[in-house]
N, C-alpha and C positions, 0 to 999 in steps of 0.2 A: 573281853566280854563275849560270851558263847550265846546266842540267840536261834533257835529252832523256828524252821518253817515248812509246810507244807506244799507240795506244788502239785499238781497237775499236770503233766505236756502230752502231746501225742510227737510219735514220730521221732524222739528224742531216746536216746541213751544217757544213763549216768554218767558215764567220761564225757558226753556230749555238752551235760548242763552244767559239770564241774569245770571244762575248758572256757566255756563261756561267761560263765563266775567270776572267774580268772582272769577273762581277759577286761572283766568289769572293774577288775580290783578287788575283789570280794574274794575271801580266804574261805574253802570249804574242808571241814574238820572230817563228815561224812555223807555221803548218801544212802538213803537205806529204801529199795523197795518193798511199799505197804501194799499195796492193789494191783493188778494188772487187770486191764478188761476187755475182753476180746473184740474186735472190731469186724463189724461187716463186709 
């Protein structure tokens, strides 16, 4: 079953949030960045 979510992090990388997915047991198919927003 393939289910889509969104997230939000700061301070994080895609390999960052895919490893930790992972180490959750949580299989991730893709990451795809939508937004970036610059920080002060």
């Amino acid at each position: 079953m393939d289910i889509n979510y969104i997230l939000k992090v700061q301070d994080a990388k895609a390999v960052d949030i895919q490893k930790a997915l992972k180490a959750a047991g949580i299989t991730v198919t893709s990451i795809t960045e939508i937004y970036k927003e610059q920080g002060e």
